[in-house]
CHARMM-style PDB file with segment names, atoms N, HN, CA, C and O in Angstrom:
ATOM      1  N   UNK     1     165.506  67.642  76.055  1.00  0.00      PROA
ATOM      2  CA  UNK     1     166.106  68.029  74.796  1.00  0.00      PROA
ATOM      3  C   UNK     1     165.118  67.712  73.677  1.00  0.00      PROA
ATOM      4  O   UNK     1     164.611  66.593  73.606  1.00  0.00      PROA
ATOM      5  N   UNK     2     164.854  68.615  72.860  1.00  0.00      PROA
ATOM      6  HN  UNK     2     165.266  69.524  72.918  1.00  0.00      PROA
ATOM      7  CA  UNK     2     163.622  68.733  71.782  1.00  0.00      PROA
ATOM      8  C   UNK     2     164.649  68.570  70.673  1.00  0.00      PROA
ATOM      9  O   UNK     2     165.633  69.302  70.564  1.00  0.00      PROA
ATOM     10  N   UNK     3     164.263  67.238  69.595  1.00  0.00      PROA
ATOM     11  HN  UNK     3     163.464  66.643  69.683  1.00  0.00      PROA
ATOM     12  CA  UNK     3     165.300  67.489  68.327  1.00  0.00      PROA
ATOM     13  C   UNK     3     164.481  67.119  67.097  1.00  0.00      PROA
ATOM     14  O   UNK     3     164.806  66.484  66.093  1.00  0.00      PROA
ATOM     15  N   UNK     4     163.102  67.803  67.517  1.00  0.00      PROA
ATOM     16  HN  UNK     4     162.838  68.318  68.332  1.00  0.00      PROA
ATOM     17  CA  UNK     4     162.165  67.654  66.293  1.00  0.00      PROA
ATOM     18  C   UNK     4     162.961  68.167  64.655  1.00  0.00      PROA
ATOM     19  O   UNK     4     163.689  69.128  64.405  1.00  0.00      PROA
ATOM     20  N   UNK     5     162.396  66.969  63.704  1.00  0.00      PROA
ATOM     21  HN  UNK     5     161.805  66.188  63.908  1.00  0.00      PROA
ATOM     22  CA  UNK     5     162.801  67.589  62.381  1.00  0.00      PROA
ATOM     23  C   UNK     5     164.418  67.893  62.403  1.00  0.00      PROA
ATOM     24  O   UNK     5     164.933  68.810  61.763  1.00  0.00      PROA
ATOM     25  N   UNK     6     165.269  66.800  63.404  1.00  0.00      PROA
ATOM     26  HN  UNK     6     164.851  66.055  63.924  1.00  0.00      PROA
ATOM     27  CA  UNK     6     166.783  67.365  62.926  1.00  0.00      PROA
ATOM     28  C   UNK     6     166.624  65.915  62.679  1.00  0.00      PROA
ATOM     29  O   UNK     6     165.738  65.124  63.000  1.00  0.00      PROA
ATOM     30  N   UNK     7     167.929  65.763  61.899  1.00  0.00      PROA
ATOM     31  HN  UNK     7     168.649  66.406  61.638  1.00  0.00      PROA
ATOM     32  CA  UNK     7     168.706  64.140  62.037  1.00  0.00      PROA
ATOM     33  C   UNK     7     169.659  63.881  62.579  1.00  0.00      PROA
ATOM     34  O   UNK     7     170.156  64.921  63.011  1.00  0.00      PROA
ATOM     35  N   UNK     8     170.328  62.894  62.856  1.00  0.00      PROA
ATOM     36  HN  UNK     8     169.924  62.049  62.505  1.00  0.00      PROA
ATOM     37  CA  UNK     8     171.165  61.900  63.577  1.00  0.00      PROA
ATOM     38  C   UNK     8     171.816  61.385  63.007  1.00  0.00      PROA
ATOM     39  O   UNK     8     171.238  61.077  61.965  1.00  0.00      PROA
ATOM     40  N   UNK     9     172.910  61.000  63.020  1.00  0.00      PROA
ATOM     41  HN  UNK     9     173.380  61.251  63.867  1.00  0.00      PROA
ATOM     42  CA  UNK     9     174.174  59.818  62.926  1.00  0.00      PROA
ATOM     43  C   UNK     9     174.750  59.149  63.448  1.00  0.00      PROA
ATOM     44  O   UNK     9     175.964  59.311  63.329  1.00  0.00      PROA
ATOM     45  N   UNK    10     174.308  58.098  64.262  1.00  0.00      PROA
ATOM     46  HN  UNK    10     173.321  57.967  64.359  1.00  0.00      PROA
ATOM     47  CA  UNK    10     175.092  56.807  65.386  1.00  0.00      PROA
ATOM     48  C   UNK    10     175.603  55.684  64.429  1.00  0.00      PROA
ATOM     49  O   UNK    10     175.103  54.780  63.759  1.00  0.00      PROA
ATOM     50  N   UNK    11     177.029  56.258  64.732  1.00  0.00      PROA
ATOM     51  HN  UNK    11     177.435  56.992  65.276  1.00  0.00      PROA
ATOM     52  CA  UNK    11     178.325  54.940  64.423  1.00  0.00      PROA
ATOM     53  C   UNK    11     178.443  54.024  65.426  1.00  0.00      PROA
ATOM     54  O   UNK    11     178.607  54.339  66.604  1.00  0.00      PROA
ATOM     55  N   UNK    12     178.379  53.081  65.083  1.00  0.00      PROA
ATOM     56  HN  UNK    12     178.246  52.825  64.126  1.00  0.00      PROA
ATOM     57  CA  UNK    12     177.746  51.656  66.326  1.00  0.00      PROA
ATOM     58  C   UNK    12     176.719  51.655  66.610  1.00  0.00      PROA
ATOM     59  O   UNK    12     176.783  50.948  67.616  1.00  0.00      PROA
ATOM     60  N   UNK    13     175.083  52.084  66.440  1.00  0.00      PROA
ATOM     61  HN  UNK    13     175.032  52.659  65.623  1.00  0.00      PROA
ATOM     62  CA  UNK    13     174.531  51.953  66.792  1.00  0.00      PROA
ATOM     63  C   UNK    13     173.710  50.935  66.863  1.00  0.00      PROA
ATOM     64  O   UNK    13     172.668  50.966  67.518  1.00  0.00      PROA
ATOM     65  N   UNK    14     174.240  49.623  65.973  1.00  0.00      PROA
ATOM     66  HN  UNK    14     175.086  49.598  65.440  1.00  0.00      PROA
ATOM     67  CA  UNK    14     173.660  48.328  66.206  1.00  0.00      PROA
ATOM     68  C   UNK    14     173.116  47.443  67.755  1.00  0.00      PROA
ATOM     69  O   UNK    14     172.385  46.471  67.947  1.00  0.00      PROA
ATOM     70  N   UNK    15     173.872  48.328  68.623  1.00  0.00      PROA
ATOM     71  HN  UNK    15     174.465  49.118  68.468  1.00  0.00      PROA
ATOM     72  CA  UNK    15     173.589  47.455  69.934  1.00  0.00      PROA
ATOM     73  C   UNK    15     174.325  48.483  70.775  1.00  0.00      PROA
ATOM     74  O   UNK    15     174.696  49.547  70.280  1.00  0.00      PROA
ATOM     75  N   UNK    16     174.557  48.137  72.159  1.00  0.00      PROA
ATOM     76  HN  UNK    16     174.256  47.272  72.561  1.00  0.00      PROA
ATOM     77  CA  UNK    16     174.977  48.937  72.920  1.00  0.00      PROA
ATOM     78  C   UNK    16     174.631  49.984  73.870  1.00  0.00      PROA
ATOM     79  O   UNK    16     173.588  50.087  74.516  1.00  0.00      PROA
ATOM     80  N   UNK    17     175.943  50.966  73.865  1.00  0.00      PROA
ATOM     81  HN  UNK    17     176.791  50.882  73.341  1.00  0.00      PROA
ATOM     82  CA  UNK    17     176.017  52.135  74.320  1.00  0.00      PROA
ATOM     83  C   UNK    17     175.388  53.127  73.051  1.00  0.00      PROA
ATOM     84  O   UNK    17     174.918  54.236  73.304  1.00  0.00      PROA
ATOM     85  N   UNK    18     175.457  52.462  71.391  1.00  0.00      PROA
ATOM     86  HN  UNK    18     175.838  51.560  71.185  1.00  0.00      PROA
ATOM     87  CA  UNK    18     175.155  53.557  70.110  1.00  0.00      PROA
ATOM     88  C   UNK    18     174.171  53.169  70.064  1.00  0.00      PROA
ATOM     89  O   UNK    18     173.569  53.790  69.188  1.00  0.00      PROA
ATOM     90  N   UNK    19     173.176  51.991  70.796  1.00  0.00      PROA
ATOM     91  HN  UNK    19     173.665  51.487  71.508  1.00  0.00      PROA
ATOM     92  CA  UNK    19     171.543  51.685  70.399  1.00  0.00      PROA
ATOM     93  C   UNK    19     171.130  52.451  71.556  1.00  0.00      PROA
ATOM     94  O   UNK    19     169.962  52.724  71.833  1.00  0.00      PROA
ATOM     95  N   UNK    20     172.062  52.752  72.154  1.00  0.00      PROA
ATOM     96  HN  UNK    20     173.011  52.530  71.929  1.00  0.00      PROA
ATOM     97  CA  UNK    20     170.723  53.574  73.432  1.00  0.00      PROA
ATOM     98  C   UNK    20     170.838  55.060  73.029  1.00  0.00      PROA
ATOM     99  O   UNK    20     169.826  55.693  73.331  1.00  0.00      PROA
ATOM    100  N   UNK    21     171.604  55.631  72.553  1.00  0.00      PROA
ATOM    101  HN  UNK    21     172.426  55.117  72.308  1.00  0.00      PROA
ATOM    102  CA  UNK    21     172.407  56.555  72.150  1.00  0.00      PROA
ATOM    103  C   UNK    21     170.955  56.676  70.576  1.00  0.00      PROA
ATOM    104  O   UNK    21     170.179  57.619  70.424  1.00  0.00      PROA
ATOM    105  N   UNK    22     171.006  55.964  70.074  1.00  0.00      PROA
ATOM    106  HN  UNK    22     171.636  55.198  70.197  1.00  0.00      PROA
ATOM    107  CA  UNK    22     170.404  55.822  68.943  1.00  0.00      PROA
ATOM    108  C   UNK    22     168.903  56.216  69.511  1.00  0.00      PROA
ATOM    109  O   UNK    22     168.639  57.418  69.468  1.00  0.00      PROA
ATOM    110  N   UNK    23     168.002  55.427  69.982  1.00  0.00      PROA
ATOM    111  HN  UNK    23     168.216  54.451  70.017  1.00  0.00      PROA
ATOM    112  CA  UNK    23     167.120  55.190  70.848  1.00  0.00      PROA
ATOM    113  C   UNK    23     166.762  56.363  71.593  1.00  0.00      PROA
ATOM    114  O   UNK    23     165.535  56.449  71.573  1.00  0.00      PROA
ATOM    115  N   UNK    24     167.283  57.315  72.250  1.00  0.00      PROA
ATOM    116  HN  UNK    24     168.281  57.245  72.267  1.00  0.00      PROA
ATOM    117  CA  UNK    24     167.248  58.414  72.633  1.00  0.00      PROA
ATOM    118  C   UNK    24     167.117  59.480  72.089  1.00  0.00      PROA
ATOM    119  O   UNK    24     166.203  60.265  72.344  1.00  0.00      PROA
ATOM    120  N   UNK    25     168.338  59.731  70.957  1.00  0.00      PROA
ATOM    121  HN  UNK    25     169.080  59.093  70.750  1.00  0.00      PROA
ATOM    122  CA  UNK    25     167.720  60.541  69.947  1.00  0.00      PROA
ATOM    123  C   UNK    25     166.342  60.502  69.336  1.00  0.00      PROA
ATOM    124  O   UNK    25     165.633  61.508  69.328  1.00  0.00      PROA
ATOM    125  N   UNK    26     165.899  59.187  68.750  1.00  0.00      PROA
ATOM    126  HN  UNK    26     166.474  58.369  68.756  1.00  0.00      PROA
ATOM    127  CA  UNK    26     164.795  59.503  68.614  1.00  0.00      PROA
ATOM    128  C   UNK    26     162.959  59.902  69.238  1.00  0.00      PROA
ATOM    129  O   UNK    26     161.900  60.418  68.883  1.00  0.00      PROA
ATOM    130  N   UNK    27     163.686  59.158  70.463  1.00  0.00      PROA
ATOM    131  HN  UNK    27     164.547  58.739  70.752  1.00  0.00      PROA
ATOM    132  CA  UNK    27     162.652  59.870  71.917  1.00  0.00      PROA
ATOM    133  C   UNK    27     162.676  60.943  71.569  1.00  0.00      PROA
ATOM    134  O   UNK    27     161.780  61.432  70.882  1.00  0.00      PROA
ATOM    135  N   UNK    28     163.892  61.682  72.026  1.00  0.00      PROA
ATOM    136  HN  UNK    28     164.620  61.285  72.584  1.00  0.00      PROA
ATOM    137  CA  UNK    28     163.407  63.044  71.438  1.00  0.00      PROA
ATOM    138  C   UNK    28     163.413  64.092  70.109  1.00  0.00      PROA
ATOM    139  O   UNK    28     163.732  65.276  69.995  1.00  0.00      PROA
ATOM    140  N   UNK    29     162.888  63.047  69.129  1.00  0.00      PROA
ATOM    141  HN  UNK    29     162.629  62.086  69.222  1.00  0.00      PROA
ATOM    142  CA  UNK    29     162.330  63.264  67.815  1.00  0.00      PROA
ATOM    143  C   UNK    29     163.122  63.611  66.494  1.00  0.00      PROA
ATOM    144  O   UNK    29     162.609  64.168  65.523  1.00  0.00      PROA
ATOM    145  N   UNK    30     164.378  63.228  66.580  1.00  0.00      PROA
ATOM    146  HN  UNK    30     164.794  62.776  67.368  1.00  0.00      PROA
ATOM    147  CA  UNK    30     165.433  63.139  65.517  1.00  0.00      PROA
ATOM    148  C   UNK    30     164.907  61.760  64.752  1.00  0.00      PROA
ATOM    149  O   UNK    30     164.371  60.796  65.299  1.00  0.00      PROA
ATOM    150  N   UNK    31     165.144  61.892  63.623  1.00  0.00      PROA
ATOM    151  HN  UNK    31     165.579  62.675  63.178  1.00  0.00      PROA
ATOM    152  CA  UNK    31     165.083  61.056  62.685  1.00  0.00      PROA
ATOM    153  C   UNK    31     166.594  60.372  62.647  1.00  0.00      PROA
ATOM    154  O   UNK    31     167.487  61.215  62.741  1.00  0.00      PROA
ATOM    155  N   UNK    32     167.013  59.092  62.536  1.00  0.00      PROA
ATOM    156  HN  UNK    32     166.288  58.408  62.460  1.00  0.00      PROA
ATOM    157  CA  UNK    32     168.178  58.603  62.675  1.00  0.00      PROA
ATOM    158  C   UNK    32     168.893  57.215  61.724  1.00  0.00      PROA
ATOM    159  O   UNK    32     168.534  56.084  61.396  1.00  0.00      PROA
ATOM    160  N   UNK    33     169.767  57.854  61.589  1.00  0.00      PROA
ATOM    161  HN  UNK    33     170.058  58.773  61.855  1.00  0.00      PROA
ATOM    162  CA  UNK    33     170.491  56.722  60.705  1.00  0.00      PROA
ATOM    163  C   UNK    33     171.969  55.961  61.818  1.00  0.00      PROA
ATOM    164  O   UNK    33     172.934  56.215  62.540  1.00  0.00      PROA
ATOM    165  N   UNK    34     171.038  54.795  61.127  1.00  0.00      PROA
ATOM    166  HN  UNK    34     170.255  54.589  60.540  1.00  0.00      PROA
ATOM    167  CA  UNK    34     172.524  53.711  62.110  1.00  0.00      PROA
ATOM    168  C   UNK    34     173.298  52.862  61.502  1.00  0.00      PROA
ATOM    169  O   UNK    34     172.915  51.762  61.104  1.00  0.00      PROA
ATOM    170  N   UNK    35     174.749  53.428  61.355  1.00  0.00      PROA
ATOM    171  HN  UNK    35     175.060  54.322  61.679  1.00  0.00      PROA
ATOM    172  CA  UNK    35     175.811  53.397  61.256  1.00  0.00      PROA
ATOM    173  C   UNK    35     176.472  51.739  61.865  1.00  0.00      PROA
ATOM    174  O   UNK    35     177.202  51.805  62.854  1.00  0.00      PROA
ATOM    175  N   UNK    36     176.193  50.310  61.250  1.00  0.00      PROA
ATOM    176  HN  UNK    36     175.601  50.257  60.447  1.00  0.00      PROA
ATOM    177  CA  UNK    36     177.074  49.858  61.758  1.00  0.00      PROA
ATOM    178  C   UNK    36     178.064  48.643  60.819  1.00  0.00      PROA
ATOM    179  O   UNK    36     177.730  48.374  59.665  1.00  0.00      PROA
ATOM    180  N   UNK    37     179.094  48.082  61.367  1.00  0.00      PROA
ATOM    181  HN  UNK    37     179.365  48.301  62.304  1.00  0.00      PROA
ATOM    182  CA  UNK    37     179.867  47.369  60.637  1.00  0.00      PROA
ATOM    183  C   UNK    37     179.480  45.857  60.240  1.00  0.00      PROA
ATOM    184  O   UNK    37     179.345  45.421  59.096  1.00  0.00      PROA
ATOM    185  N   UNK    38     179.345  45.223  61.346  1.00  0.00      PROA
ATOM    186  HN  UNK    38     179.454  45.577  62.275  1.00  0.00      PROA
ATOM    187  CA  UNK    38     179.044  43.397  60.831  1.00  0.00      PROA
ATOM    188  C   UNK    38     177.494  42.960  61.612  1.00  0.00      PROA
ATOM    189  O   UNK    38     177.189  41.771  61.705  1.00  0.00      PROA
ATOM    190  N   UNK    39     176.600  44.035  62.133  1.00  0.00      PROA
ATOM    191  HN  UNK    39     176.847  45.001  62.057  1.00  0.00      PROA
ATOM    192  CA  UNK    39     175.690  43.405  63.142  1.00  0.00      PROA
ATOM    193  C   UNK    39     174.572  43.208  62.116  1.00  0.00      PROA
ATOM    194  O   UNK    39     174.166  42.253  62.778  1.00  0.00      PROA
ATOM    195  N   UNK    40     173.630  43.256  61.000  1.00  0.00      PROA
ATOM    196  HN  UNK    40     173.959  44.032  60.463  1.00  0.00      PROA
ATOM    197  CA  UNK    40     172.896  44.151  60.151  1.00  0.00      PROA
ATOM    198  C   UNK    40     171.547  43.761  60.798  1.00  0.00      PROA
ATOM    199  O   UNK    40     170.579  44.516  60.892  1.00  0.00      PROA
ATOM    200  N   UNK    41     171.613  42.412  61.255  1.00  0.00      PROA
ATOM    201  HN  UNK    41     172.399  41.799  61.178  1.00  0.00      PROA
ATOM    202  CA  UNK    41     170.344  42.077  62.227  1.00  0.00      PROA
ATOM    203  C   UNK    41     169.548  42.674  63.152  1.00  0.00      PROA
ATOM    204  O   UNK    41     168.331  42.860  63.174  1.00  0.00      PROA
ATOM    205  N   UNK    42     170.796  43.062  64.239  1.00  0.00      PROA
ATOM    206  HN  UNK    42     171.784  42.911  64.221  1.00  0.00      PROA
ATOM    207  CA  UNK    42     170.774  43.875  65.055  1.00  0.00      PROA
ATOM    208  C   UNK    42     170.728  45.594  64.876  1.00  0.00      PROA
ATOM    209  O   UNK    42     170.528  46.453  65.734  1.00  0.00      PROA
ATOM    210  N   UNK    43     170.896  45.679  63.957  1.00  0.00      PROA
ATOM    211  HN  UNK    43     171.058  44.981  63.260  1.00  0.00      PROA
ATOM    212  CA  UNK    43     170.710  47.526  63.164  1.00  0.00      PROA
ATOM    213  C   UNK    43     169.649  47.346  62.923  1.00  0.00      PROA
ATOM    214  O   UNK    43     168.841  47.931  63.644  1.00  0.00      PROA
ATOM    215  N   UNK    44     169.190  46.599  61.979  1.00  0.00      PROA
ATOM    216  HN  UNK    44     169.847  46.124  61.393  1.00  0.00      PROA
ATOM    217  CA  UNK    44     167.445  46.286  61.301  1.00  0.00      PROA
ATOM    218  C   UNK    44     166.567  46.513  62.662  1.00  0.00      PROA
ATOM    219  O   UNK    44     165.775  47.448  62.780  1.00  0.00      PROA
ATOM    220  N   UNK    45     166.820  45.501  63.707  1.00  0.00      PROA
ATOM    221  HN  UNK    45     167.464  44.741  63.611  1.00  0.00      PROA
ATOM    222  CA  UNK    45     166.114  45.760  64.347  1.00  0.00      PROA
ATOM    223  C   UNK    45     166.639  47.181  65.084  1.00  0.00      PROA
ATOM    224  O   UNK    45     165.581  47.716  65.419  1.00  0.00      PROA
ATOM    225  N   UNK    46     167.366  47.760  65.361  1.00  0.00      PROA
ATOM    226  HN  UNK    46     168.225  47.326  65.089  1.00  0.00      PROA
ATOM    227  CA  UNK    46     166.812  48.957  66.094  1.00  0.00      PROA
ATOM    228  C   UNK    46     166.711  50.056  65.124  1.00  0.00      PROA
ATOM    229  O   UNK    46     166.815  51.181  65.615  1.00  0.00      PROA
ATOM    230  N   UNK    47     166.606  50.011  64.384  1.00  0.00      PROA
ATOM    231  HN  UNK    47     166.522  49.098  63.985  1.00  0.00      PROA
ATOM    232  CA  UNK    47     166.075  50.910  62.770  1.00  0.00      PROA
ATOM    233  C   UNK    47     163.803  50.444  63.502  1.00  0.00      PROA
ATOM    234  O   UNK    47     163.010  51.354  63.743  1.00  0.00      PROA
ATOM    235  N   UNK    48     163.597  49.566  63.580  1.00  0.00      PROA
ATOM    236  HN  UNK    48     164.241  48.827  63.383  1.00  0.00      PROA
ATOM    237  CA  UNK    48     162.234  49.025  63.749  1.00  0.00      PROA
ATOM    238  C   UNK    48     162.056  49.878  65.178  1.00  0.00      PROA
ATOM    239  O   UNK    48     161.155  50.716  65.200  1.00  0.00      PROA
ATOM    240  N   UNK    49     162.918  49.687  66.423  1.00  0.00      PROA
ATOM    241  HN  UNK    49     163.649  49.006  66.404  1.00  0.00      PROA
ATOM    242  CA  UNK    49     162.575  50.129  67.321  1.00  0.00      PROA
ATOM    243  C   UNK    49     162.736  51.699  67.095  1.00  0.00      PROA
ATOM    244  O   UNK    49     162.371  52.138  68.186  1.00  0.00      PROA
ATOM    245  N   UNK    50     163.025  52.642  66.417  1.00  0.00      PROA
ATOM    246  HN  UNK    50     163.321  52.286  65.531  1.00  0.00      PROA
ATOM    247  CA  UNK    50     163.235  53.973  65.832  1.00  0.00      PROA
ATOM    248  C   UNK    50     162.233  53.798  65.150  1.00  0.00      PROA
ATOM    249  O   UNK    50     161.309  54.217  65.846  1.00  0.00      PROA
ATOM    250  N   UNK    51     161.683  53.294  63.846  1.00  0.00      PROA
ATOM    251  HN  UNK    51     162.434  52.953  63.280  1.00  0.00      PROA
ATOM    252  CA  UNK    51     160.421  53.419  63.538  1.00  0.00      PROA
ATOM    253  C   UNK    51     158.737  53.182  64.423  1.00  0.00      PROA
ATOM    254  O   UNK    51     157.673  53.703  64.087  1.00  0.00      PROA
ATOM    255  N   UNK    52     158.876  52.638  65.102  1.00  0.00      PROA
ATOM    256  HN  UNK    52     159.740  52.215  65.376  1.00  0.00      PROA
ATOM    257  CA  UNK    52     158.145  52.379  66.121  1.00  0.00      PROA
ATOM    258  C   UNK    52     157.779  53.555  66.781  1.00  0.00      PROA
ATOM    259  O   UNK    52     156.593  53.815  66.983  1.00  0.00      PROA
ATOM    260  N   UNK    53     158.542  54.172  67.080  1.00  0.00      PROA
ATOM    261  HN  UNK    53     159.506  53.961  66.916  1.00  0.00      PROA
ATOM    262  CA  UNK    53     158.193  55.564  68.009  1.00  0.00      PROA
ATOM    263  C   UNK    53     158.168  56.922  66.879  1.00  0.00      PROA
ATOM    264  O   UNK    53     158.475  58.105  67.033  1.00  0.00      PROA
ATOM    265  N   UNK    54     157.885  56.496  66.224  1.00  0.00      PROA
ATOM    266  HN  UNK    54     157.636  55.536  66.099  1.00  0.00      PROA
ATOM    267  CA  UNK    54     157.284  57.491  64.603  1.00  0.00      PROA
ATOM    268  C   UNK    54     158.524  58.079  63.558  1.00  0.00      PROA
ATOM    269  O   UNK    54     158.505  58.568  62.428  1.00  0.00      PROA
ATOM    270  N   UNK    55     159.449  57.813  64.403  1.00  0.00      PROA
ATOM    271  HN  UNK    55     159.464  57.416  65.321  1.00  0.00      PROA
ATOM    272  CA  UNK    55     160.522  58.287  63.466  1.00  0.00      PROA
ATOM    273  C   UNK    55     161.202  57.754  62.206  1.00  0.00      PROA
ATOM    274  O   UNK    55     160.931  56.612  61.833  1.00  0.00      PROA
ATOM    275  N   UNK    56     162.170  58.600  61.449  1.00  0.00      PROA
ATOM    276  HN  UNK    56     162.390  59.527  61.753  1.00  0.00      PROA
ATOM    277  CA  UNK    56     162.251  58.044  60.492  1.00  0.00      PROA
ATOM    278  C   UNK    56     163.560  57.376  60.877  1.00  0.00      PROA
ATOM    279  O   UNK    56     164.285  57.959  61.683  1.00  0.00      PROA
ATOM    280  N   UNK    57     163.999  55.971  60.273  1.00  0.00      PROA
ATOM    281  HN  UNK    57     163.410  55.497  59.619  1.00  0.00      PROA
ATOM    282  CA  UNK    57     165.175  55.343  60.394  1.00  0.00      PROA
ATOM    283  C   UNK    57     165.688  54.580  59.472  1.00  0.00      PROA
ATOM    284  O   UNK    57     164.893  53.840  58.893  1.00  0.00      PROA
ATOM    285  N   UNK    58     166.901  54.539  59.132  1.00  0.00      PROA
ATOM    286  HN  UNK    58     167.547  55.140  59.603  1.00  0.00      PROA
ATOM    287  CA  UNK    58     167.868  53.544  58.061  1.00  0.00      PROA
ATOM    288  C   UNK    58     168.540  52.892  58.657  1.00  0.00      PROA
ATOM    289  O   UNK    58     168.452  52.871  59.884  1.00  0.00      PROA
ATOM    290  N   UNK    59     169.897  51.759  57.632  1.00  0.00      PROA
ATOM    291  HN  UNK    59     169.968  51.776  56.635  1.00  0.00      PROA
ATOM    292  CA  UNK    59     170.679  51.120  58.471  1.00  0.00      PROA
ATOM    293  C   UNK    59     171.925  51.332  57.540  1.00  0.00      PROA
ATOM    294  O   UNK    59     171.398  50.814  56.556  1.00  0.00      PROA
ATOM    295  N   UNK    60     173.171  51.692  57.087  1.00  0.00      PROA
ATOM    296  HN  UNK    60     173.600  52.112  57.886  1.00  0.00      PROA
ATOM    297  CA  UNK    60     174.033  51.642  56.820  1.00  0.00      PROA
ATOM    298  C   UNK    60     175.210  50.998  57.181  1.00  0.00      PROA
ATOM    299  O   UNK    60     175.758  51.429  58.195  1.00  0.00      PROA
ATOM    300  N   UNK    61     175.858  49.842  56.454  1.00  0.00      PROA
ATOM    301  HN  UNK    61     175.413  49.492  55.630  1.00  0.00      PROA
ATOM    302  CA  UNK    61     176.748  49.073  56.430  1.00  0.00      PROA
ATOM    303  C   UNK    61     178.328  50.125  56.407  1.00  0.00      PROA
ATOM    304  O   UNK    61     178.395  51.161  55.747  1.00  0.00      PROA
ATOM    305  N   UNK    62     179.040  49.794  56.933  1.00  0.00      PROA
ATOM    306  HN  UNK    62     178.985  48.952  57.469  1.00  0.00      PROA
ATOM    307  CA  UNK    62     180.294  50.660  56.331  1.00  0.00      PROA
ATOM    308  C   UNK    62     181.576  50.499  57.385  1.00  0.00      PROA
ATOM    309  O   UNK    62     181.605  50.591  58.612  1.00  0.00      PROA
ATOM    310  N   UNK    63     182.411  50.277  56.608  1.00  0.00      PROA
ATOM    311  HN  UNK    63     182.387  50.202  55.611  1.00  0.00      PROA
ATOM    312  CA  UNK    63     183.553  49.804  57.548  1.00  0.00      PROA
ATOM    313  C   UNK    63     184.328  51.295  57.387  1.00  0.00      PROA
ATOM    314  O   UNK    63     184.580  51.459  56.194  1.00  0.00      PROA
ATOM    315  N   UNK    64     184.656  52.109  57.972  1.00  0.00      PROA
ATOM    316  HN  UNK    64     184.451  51.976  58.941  1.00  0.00      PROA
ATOM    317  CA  UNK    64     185.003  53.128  57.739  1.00  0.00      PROA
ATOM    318  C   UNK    64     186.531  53.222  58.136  1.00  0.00      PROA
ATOM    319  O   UNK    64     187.153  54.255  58.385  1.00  0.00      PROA
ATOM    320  N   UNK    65     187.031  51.846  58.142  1.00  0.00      PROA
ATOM    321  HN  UNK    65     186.525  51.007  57.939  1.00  0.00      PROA
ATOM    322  CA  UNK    65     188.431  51.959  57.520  1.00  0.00      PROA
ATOM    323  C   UNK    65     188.891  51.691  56.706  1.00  0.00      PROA
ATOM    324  O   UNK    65     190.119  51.724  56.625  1.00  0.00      PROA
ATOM    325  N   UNK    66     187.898  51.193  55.457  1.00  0.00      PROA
ATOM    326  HN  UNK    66     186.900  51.166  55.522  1.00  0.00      PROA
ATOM    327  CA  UNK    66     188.099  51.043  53.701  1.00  0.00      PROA
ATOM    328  C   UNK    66     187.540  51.746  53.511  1.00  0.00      PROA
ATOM    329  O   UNK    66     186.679  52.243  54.236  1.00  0.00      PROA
ATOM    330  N   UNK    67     187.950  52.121  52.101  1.00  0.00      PROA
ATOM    331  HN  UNK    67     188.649  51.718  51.512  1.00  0.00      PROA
ATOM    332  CA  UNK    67     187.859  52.814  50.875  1.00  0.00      PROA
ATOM    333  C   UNK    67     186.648  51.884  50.590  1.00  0.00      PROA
ATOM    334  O   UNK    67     186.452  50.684  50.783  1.00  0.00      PROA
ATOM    335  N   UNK    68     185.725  53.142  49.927  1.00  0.00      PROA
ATOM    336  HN  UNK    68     185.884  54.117  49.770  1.00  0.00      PROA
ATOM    337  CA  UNK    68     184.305  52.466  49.064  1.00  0.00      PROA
ATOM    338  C   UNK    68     183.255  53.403  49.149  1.00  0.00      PROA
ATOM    339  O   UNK    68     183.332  54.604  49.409  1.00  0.00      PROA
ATOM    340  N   UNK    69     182.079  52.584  48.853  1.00  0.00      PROA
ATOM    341  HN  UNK    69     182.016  51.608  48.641  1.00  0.00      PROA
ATOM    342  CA  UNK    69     180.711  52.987  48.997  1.00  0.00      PROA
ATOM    343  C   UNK    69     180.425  52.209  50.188  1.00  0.00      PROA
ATOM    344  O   UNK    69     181.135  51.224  50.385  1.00  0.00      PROA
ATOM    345  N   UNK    70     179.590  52.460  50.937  1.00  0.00      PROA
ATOM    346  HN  UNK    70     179.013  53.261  50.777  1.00  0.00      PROA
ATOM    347  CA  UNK    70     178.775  51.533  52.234  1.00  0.00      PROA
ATOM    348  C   UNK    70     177.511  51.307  51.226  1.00  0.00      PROA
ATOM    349  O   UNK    70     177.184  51.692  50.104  1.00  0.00      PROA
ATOM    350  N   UNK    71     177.049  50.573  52.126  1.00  0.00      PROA
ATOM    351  HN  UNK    71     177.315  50.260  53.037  1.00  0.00      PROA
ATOM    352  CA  UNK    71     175.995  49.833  51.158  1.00  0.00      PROA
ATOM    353  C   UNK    71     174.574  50.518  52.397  1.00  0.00      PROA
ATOM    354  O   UNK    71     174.859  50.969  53.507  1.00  0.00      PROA
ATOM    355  N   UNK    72     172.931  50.422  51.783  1.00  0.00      PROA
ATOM    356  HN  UNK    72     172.700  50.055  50.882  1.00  0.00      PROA
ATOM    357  CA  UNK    72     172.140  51.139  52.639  1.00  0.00      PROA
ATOM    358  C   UNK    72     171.358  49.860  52.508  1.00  0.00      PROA
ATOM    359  O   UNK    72     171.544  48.859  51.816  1.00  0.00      PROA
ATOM    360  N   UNK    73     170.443  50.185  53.363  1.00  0.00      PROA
ATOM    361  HN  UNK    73     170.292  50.998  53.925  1.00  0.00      PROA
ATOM    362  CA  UNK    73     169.424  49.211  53.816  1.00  0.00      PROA
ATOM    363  C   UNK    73     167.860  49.815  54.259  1.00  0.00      PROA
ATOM    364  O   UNK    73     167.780  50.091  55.456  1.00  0.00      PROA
ATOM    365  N   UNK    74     166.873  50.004  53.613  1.00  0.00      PROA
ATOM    366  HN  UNK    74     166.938  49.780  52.640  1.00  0.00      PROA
ATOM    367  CA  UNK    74     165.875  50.594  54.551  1.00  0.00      PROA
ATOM    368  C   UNK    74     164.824  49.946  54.712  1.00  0.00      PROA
ATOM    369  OT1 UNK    74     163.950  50.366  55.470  1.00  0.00      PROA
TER     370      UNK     74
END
């Protein structure tokens, strides 16, 4: 699967089943934003392991069962 020049959105992708999920997409060349709630350590770092393999990556905070803004991180 070729996903040059698209982007991504993994909710959970701090760790897991959404960091491999995360991680994959960008193998195959999506740029990706990760979506998670209380880990930010663990997002940071796989935001690093997504930059690492040339892609572009963020980390977004967001509890997406309140009302608000999420907060970003890059």
């Amino acid at each position: 699967m070729q996903l040059i020049n698209k982007n991504a959105i993994v909710t959970g992708g701090s760790q897991g089943i959404g960091k491999g999920i995360a991680i994959a997409l960008a193998q195959a060349g999506a740029d990706v934003l990760i979506q998670y709630n209380s880990s930010k350590d663990k997002a940071l770092a796989t935001v690093d392991e997504i930059r690492k393999l040339g892609r572009k990556s963020f980390a977004i905070q967001a509890d997406f069962r309140e009302n608000g803004a999420p907060e970003l991180f890059s």
